[in-house]
DOLUMMI-359696 format. One record per residue (C-alpha): x, y, z; residue in three letters; residue number from 0. Coordinates in pm, 1 decimal. Example, Ala and Ser with C-alpha at 12.3 -4.5 7.8 and 13.67 -1.06 7.14 Angstrom:
! residues 2
x;y;z;r;k
1230.0;-450.0;780.0;ALA;0 $
1367.0;-106.0;714.0;SER;1 $
! end
This chain:
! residues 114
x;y;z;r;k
10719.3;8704.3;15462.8;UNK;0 $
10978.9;8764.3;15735.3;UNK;1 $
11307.8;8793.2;15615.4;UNK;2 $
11450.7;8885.2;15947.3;UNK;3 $
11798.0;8721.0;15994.0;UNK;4 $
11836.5;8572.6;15627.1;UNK;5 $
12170.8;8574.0;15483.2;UNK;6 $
12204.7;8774.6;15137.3;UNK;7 $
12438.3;8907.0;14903.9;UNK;8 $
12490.4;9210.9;14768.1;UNK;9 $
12708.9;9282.0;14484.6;UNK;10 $
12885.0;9531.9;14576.8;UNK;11 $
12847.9;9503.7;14984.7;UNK;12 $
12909.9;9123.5;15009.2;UNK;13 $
12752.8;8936.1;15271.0;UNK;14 $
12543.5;9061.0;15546.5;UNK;15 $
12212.8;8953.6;15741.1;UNK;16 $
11883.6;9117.7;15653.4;UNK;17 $
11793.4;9243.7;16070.9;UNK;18 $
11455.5;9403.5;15976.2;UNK;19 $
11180.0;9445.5;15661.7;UNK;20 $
10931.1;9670.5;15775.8;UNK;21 $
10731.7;9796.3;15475.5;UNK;22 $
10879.1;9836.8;15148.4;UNK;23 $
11221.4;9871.5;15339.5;UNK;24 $
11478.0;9639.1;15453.2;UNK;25 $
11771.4;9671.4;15663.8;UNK;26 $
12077.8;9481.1;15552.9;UNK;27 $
12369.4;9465.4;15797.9;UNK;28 $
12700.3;9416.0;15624.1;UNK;29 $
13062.3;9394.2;15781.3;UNK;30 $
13143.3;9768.7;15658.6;UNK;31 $
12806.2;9908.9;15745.2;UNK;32 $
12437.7;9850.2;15774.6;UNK;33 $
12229.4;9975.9;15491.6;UNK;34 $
11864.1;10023.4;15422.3;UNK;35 $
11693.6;9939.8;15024.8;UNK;36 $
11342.7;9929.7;14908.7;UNK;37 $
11220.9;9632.6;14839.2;UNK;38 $
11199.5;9436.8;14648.7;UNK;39 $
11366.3;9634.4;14375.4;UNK;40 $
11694.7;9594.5;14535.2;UNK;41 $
11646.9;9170.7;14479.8;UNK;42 $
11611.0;9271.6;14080.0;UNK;43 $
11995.3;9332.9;14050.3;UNK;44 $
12202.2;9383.9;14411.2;UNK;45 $
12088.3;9146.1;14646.2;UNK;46 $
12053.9;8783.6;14597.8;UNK;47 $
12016.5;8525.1;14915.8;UNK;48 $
12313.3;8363.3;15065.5;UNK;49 $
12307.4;8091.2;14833.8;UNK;50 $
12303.2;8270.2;14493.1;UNK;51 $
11882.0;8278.5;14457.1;UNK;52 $
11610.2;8449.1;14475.6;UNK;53 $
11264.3;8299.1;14686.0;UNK;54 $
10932.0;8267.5;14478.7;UNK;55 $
10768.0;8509.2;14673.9;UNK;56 $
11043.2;8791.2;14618.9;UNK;57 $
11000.1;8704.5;14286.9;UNK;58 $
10622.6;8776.7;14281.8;UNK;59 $
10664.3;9049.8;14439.9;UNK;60 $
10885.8;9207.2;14167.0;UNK;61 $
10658.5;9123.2;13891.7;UNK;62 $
10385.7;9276.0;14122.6;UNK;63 $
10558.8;9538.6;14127.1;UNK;64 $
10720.3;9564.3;13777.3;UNK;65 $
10324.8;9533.6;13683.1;UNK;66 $
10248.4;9861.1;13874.3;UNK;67 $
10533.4;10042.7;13701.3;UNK;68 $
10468.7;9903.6;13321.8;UNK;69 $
10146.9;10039.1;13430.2;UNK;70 $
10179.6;10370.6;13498.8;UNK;71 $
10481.2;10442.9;13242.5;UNK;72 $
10193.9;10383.6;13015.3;UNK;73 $
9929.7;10564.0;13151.2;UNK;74 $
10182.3;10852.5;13098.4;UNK;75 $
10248.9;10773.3;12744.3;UNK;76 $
9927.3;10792.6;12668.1;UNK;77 $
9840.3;11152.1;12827.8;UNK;78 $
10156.7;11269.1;12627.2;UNK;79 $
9997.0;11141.4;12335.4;UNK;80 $
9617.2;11295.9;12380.0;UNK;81 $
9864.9;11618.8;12502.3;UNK;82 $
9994.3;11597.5;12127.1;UNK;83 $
9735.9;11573.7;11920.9;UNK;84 $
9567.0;11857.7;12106.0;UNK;85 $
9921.9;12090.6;12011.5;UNK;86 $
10029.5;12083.8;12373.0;UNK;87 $
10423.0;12029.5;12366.5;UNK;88 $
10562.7;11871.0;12632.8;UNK;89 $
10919.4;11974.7;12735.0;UNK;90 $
11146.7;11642.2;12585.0;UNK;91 $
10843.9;11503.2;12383.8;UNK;92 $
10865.6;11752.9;12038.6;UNK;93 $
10738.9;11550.2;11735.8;UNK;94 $
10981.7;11606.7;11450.8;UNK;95 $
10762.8;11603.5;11159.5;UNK;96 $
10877.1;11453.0;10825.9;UNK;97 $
10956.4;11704.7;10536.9;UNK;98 $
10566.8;11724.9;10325.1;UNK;99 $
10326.2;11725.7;10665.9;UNK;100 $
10194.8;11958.8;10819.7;UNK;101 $
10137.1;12025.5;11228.4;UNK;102 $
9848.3;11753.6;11215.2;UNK;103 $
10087.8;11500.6;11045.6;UNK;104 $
9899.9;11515.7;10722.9;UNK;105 $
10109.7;11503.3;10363.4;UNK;106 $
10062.5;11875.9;10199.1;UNK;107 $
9973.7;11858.2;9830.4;UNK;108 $
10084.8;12147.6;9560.8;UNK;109 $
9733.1;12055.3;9465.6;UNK;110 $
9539.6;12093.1;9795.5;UNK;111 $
9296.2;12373.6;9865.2;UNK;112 $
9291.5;12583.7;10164.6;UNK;113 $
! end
């Protein structure tokens, strides 16, 4: 979609005129200054059209892209966890272990044989 000469809002900005989207860039041209944002994160909670909304495909294209990111934030929870259970620490992801388990997570016994 072109959104070449649209009116928006921005919440902190005000109004301006979106004078070019080339990418996942747009160019926003406000009475103080013209700004470039990625889009179309900046539609998520800065930039709104003139008229207080937000088009269906803008919005598709956030979910699209929320998608992508819900994506990989899990891909990378999931290496942390096959990281763990192999005894590689990751710097931020120590696992505190409860008071009666050992490294593997398993309850210690008075009774148990090693």
């Amino acid at each position: 979609m072109n959104f070449e000469n649209l009116e928006v809002k921005h919440k902190a900005f005000g109004p301006g005129v979106i004078v070019s989207n080339q990418g996942k860039y747009i160019t926003v041209k406000f009475e103080s200054a013209t700004k470039v944002f990625v889009y179309p994160d900046i539609f998520e909670k800065f930039l709104t059209l003139a008229d207080g909304s937000v088009s269906e495909e803008i919005i598709k294209d956030l979910e699209s892209v929320n998608l992508i990111k819900k994506q990989i934030q899990d891909k990378k929870h999931e290496e942390n966890l096959r990281a763990m259970t192999k005894g590689i620490v990751i710097p931020g992801k120590e696992i505190n272990l409860a008071e009666g388990e050992d490294e593997d997570g398993h309850s210690k016994s008075e009774t148990e044989e090693i």
